[in-house]
C-alpha positions in Angstrom: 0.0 0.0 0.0 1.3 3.9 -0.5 2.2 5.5 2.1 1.5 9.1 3.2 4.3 11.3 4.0 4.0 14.4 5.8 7.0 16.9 4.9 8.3 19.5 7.4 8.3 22.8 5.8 9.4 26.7 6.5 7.2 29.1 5.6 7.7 32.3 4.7 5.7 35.8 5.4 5.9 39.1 4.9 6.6 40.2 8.5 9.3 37.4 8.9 10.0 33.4 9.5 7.8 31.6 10.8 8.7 28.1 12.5 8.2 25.1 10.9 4.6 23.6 9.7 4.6 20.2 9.1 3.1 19.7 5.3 -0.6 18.0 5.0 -1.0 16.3 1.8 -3.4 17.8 -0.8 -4.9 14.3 -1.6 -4.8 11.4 1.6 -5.7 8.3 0.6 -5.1 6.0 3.6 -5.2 6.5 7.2 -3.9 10.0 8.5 -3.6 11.0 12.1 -2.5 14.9 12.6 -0.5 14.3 16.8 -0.5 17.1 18.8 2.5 19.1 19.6 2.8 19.3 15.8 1.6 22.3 13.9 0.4 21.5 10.4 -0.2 23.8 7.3 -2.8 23.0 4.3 -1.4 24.5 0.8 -4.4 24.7 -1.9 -7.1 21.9 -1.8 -6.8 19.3 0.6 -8.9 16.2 -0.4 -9.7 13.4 2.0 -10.2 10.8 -0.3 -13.1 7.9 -0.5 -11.9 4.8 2.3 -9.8 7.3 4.3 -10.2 8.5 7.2 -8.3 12.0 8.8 -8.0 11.8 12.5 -6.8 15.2 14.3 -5.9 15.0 18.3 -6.8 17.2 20.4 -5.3 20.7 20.9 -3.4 20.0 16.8 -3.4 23.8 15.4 -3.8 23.6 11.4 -2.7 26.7 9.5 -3.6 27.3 6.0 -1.1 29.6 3.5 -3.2 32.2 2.5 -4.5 32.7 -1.3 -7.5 33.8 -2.8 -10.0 32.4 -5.4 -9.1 29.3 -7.1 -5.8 28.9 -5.3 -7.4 29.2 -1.4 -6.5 26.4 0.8 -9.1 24.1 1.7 -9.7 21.2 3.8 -12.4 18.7 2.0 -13.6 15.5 3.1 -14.9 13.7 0.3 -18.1 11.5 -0.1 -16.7 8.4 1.8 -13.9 10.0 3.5 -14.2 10.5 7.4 -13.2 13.2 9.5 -12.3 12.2 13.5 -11.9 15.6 15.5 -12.7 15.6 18.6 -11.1 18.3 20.6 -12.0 19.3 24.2 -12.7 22.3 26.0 -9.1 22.9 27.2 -7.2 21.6 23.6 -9.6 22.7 20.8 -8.7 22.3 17.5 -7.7 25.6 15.8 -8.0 26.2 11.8 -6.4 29.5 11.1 -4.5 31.5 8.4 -0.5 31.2 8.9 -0.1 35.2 9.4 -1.5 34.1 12.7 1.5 33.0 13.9 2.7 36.3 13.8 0.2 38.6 14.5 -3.1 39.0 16.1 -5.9 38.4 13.3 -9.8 40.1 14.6 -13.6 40.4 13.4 -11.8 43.1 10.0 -9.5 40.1 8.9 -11.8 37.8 6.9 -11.0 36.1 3.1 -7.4 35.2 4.3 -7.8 31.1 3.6 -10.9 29.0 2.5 -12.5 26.8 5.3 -13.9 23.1 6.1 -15.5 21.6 4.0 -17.2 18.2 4.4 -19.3 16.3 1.6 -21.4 13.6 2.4 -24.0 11.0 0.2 -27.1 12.5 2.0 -30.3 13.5 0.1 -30.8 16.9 -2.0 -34.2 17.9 -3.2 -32.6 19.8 -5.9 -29.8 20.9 -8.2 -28.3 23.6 -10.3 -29.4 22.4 -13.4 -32.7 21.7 -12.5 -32.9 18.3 -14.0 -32.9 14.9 -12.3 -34.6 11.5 -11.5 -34.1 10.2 -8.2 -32.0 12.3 -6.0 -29.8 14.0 -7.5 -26.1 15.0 -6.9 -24.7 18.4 -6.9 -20.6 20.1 -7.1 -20.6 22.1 -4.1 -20.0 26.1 -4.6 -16.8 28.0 -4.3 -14.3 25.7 -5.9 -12.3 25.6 -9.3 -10.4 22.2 -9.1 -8.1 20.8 -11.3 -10.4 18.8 -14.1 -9.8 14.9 -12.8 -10.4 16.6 -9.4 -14.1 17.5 -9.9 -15.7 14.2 -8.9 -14.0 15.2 -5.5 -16.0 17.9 -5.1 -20.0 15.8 -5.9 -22.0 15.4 -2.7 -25.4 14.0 -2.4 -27.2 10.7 -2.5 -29.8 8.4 -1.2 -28.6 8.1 2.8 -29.4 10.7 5.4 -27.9 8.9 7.8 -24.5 9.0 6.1 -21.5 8.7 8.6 -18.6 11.5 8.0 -17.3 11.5 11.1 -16.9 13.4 14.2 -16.1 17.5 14.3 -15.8 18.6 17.7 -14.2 21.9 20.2 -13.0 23.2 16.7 -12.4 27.0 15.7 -12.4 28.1 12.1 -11.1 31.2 11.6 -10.5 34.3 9.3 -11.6 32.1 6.3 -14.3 32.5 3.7 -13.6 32.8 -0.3 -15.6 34.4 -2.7 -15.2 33.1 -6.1 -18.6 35.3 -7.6 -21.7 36.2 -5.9 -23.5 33.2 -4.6 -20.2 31.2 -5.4 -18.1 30.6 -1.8 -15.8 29.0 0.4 -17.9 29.5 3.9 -16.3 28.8 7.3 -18.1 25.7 7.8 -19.8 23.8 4.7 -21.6 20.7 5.3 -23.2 19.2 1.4 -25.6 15.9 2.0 -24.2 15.3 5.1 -25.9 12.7 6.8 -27.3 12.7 10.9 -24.8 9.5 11.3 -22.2 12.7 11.3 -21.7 14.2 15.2 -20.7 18.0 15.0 -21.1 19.8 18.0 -18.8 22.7 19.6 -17.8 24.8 16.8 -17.0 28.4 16.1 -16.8 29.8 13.0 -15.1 33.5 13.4 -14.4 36.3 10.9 -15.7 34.2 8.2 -16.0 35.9 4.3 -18.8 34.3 3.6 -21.6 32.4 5.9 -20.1 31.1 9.2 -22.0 28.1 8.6 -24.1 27.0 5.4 -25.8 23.7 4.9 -27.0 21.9 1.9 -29.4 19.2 2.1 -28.8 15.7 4.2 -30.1 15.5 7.8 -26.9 16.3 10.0 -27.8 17.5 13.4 -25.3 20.5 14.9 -24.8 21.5 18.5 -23.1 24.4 20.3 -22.1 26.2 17.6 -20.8 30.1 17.7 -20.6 32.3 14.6 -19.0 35.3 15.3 -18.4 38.1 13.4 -19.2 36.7 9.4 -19.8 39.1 6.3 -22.9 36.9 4.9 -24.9 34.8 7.1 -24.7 32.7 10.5 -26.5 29.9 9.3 -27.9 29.5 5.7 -29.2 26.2 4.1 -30.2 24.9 1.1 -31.1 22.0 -1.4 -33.6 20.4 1.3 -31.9 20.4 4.6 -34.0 18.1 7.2 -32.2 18.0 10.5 -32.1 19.7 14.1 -30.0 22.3 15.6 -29.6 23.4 19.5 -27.6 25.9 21.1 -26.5 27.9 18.6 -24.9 31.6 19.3 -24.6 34.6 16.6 -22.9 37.8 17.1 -22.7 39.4 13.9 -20.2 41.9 12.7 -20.7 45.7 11.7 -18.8 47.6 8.9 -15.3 48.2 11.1 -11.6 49.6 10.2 -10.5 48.8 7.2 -12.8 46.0 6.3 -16.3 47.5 5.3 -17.5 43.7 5.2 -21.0 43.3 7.8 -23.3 41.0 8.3 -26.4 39.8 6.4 -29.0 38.0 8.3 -28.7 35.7 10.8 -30.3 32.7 8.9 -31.0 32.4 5.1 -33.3 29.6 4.5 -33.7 27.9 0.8 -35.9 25.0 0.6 -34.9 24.4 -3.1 -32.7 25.7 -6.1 -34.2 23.8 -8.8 -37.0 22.4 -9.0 -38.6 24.8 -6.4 -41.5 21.6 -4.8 -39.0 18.6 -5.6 -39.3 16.7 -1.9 -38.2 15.9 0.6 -39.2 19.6 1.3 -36.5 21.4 3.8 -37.6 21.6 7.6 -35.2 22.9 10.3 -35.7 22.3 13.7 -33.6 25.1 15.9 -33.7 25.3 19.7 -31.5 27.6 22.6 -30.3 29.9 19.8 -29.3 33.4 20.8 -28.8 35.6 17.5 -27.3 39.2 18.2 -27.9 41.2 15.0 -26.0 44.4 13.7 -27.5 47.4 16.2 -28.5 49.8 14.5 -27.8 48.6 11.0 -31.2 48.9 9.0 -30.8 46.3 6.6 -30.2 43.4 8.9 -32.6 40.8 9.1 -32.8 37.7 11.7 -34.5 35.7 9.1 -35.2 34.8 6.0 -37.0 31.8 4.5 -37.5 31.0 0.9 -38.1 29.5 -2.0 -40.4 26.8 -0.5 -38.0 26.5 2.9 -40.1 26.2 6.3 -38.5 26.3 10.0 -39.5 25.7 13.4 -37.7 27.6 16.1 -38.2 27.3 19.9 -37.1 29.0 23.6 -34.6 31.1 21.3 -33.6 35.0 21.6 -33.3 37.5 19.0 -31.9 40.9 19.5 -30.3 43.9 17.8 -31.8 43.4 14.5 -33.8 45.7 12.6 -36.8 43.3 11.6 -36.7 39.8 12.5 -38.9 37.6 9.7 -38.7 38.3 5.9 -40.6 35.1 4.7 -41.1 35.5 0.6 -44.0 35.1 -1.2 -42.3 33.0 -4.5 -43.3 32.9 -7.6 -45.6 29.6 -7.2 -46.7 30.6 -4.1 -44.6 27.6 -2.1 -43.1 29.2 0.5 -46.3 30.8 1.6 -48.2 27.7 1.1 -46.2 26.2 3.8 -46.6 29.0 6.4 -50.5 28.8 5.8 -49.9 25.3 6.2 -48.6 25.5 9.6 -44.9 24.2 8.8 -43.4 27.4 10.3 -43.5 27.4 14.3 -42.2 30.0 16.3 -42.8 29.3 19.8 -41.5 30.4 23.7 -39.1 33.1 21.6 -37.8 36.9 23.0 -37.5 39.0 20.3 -36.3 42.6 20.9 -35.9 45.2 18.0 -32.4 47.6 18.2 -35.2 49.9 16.3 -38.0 51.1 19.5 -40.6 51.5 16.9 -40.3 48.0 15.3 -41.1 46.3 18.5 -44.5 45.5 18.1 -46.1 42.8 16.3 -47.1 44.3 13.2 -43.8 46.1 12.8 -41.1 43.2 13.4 -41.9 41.6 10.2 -40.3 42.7 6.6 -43.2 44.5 4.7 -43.1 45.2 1.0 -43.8 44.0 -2.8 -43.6 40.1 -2.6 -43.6 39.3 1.1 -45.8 38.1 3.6 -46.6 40.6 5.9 -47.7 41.0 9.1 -47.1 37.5 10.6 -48.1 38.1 14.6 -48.3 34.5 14.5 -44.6 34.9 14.8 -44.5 37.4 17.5 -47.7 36.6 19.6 -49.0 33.4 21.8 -45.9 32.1 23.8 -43.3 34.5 21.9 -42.8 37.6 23.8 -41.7 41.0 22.6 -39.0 42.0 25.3 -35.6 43.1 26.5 -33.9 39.8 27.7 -30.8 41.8 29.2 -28.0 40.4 27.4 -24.9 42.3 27.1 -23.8 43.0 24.0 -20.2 44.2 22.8 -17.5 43.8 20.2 -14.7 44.4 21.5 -11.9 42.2 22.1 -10.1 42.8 25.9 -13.2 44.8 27.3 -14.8 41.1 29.0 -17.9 43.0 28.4 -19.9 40.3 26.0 -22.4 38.6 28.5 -24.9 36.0 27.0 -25.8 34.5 30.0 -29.4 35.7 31.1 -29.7 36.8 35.2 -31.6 35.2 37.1 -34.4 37.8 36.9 -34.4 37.9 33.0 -37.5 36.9 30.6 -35.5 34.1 29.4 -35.2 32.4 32.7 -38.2 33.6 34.3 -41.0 32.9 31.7 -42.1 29.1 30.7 -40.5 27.6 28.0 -41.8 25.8 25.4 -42.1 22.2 24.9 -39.8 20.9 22.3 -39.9 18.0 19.4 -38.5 15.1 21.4 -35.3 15.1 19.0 -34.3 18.3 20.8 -33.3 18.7 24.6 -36.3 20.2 26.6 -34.4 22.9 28.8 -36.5 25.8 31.5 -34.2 28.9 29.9 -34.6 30.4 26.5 -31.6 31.1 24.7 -28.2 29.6 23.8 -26.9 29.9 27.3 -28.3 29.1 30.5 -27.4 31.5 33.6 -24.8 29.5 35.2 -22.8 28.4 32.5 -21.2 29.8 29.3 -19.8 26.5 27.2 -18.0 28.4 24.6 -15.7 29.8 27.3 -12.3 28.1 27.5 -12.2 27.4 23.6 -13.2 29.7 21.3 -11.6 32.9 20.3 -14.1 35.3 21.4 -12.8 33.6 25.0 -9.0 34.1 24.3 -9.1 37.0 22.8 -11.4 38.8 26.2 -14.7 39.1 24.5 -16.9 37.6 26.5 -17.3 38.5 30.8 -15.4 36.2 32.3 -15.9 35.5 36.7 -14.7 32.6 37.2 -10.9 31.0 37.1 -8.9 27.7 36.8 -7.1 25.7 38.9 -5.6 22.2 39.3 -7.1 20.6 42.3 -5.0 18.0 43.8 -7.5 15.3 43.6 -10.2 16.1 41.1 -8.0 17.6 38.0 -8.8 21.3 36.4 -11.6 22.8 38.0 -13.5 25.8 36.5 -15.1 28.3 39.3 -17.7 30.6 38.4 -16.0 32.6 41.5 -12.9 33.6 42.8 -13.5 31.0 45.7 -14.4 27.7 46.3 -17.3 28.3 48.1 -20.3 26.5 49.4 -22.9 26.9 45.9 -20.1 27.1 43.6 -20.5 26.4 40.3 -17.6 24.3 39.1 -16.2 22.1 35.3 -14.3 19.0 35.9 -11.7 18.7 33.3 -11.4 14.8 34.1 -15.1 13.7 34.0 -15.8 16.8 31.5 -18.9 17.7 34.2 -19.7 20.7 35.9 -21.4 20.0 39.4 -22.7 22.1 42.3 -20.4 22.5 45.7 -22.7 21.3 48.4 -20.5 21.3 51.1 -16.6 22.2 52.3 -14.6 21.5 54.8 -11.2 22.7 56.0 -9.1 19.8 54.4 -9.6 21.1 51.0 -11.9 18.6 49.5 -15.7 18.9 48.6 -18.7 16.8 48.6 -20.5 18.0 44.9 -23.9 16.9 43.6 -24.0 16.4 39.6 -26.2 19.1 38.1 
C-alpha cells in the first residue's frame, strides 16, 4: 500500500520566518492521524479521499497559507472519507490563516484562507441544473479544481444517515472565499451530510462568507458560535431536514478597514431547482441566541424561501432591525407552507435595536412580494421584550455577556415544549445562567470578549476545575476537566476537599 508522507516545511511571510509547519498532503488516501505538539499547514485543496479516514488529536493547530479564489486552501472530506476531530474544551482544534502565527488576526480580517468543508451522500431535493430522476447530486459552490479533481467535489445521494465523522471543540477562523456572488468558500460547509455525522462545539469567526451553510442531508449541529461573518450565521439549502440546538450569533458591523458586515442571521432555501422537488427542507432550531447588527437597518434575523419552512423554539433574538422576511415566490410555495402551519415559532424573545419596530405588526419585513404581518410569529408564547443580554464587540473589554440573570424573561418565563429530537431545557436562549460552554475554547474567550468571573485551577484530587468565583465556596458552580462535568459544591470542609452533587 502507498504510504502518506508528511514533509516538514518553513514558511515564509511578509513580517518574517515563521517556525516550521509540518506539510498535510493535498490528496490522503489511507489512514492520516495529525499528533498534537505538531503544527500543520494546508497549501491549496486538501482532499480526503473515498476509504480514508483523517483523525486530528486534540489541541493540533492547522494553518492554511493564505491565497485567494481558485488557489485558497481548503480542507475537504470527500463523499466516503471520514473526518475524527474531537477536541476538548481545554485543547480545541484551531484552523487558522498562517499570518497568525505572527500577528493578532480580529472580526476586519476575513477572506485570508478557504474553510472546512465536508461532503457527504445524504439526500438533495434539488440541483443547479434543475434536471434529475431520483435524488440528485450536486458540485458544491466555491471551488475551481483541477479537471480529474471534480468528482471530488460531488455530494449527495440516497442516505441521510451518512457517517462522515466526528467535528468537535474546533475553531475556524478568518476564512471565507468568494469566487462570484453566490459562489463561496464558507467557514463551515456541510453538502448531504448525513445525521450519522456528530458535529457539536464549533465556532466559525471572521468568516467571508456564511459562518456556517448547509446543503441538504439530515446532520444535526450543536453548540455552535458564529462570530463576526460578512454573509450569514446559518444559511441552508437543497432540502436540509435536521435539528440544531444551542446555537450563538454575534454578527459583525462595517469596522476599520474591512467594510464587510453582516447579512442576516439565517438564510433559509428549501430548493434551487425544481422549487417543490421533496423531501421539502424543515429545520428544527432550539436555545439559539442571535445578536444582529445594532442599528444597521438592513439586517434581518431571518429569512426563509423558495419553499423553505422552519421551526424555532425558547430562542432569543436581539439587535436586529426586523426579524422575519418570509417571501412570497413565484408559485406561491413558500407561503403555502406558512398557511400550512410548517413554520413554528414558539416560547421566543424577540427585541428590535429599532423602539418602533417592537410590536407585532412592525417586526416583520413588509413590502412587494412578502408576507406581511405574521403576529403568528410574534404573539402566543413569543414575547416581545428586552432579555438583558450584554452586547459588545470588542476584544479585551470582558464585556460580552450571554448568560441571562436570574431575573431575566428568558429564565423567568415558561419555555416551550420541544420535538422530542431536541433537549427540553426551563431557559430560552443559547446559554443558561450558570454556564457559558464556549468559554475556554473559542476565540471570542481568548481574545477577552466575552465577561469572564470565574478561574482555573488544578485541584490535587479532582484535576482542572473551572469556578464561576474567585472562591471555592459553598454553591459554587464548578467544570471538571477529568469527567468533563460541571457539578454544584454542596459542602466544604477545611481539608480542601468537597462533597459536589451532579447538576
Amino acid at each position: 500500500m502507498k504510504k502518506t508522507i508528511l514533509t516538514v516545511i518553513g514558511a515564509l511571510a511578509a513580517c518574517g520566518t515563521l517556525a516550521a509547519q509540518t506539510a498535510v498532503p493535498n490528496k490522503i488516501s489511507e489512514d492520516l492521524t495529525l499528533h498534537a505538539g505538531t503544527d500543520y499547514l494546508l497549501n491549496g485543496y486538501t482532499y480526503v479521499l473515498d476509504g480514508a479516514t483523517l483523525t486530528i488529536e486534540p489541541g493540533v493547530h492547522v494553518y492554511a497559507n493564505e491565497d485567494t479564489g481558485v488557489n485558497a486552501s481548503a480542507l475537504i472530506i470527500t463523499r466516503g472519507g471520514k473526518i475524527m476531530a474531537q477536541g476538548s474544551p481545554t485543547a480545541p482544534i484551531i484552523f487558522e490563516p498562517i499570518s497568525a502565527k505572527d500577528v493578532d488576526l480580529g472580526p476586519d480580517d476575513t477572506g485570508m484562507w478557504g474553510g472546512v468543508i465536508v461532503l457527504g451522500k445524504g439526500k438533495l431535493n434539488s440541483n443547479a441544473l434543475g434536471v434529475w430522476t431520483g435524488y440528485p447530486t450536486q458540485d458544491i459552490e466555491g471551488m475551481v479544481p483541477a479537471t480529474e479533481d471534480l468528482p471530488l467535489i460531488n455530494f449527495g445521494g440516497e442516505d441521510n444517515a451518512d457517517n462522515s465523522g466526528v467535528l468537535s471543540y474546533i475553531s475556524i477562523r478568518n476564512g471565507g472565499i468568494s469566487l462570484s456572488e453566490g459562489n463561496e468558500i464558507n467557514g463551515l460547509t456541510l453538502g448531504g451530510v448525513g445525521s450519522g455525522t456528530t458535529i457539536n462545539h464549533i465556532e466559525v469567526f471572521a468568516n467571508k462568507d456564511d459562518a456556517v451553510e448547509i446543503f441538504g442531508g439530515a446532520v444535526n449541529l450543536d453548540h455552535i458560535v458564529a462570530a463576526f461573518s460578512y454573509d450569514d450565521s446559518l444559511d441552508l439549502d437543497e432540502g436540509y431536514l435536521g435539528h440544531v440546538q444551542y446555537y450563538f450569533v454575534i454578527q459583525r458591523k462595517g469596522a476599520g478597514t474591512n467594510t464587510d458586515k453582516g447579512d442576516k442571521g439565517g438564510e433559509w432555501d428549501g430548493n434551487d431547482l425544481p422549487n417543490t422537488a421533496t423531501p421539502l427542507m424543515l429545520v428544527k432550531l432550539a436555545n439559539a441566541t442571535f445578536v444582529g447588527m445594532g442599528t444597521e437597518s438592513s439586517n434581518t434575523a431571518f429569512n426563509i424561501r423558495h419553499n423553505g419552512a422552519g421551526q424555532v423554539y425558547n430562542s432569543i433574538f436581539v439587535e436586529y432591525d426586523k426579524m422575519i422576511q418570509l417571501d412570497e415566490d413565484s408559485d406561491g410555495a413558500c407561503l403555502a407552507r406558512y398557511n400550512n402551519g410548517d413554520d413554528i415559532f414558539s416560547g421566543n424573545i424577540w427585541f428590535s435595536s429599532t423602539p418602533a419596530n417592537n410590536d407585532a405588526t412592525a417586526l416583520a419585513v413588509s413590502g412587494s412580494g412578502l408576507v406581511s404581518p405574521m403576529n403568528t410569529f410574534f404573539s402566543g408564547t413569543n414575547q416581545i421584550a428586552n432579555p438583558g443580554l450584554a452586547i459588545s464587540r470588542v476584544a479585551g473589554a470582558y464585556a460580552l455577556d450571554v448568560t441571562p440573570a436570574d431575573d431575566s424573561v428568558a429564565v423567568t418565563s415558561e419555555a416551550a415544549t420541544v420535538p422530542t429530537e431536541l433537549e427540553q431545557t426551563s431557559f430560552k436562549g443559547a446559554f443558561d445562567p450558570y454556564y457559558n460552554w464556549a468559554i475556554g475554547w473559542t476565540k471570542l474567550y481568548s481574545d477577552g470578549y466575552f465577561v469572564v468571573e470565574g478561574s482555573w485551577f488544578d485541584h490535587p484530587k479532582w484535576g482542572w476545575i473551572y469556578l464561576n468565583s474567585g472562591t471555592l465556596d459553598d454553591g459554587s458552580y464548578v467544570y471538571f476537566k477529568n469527567t468533563d462535568q460541571w457539578m454544584w459544591v454542596a459542602a466544604s470542609d477545611s481539608t480542601g476537599f468537597w462533597s459536589y452533587v451532579f447538576d
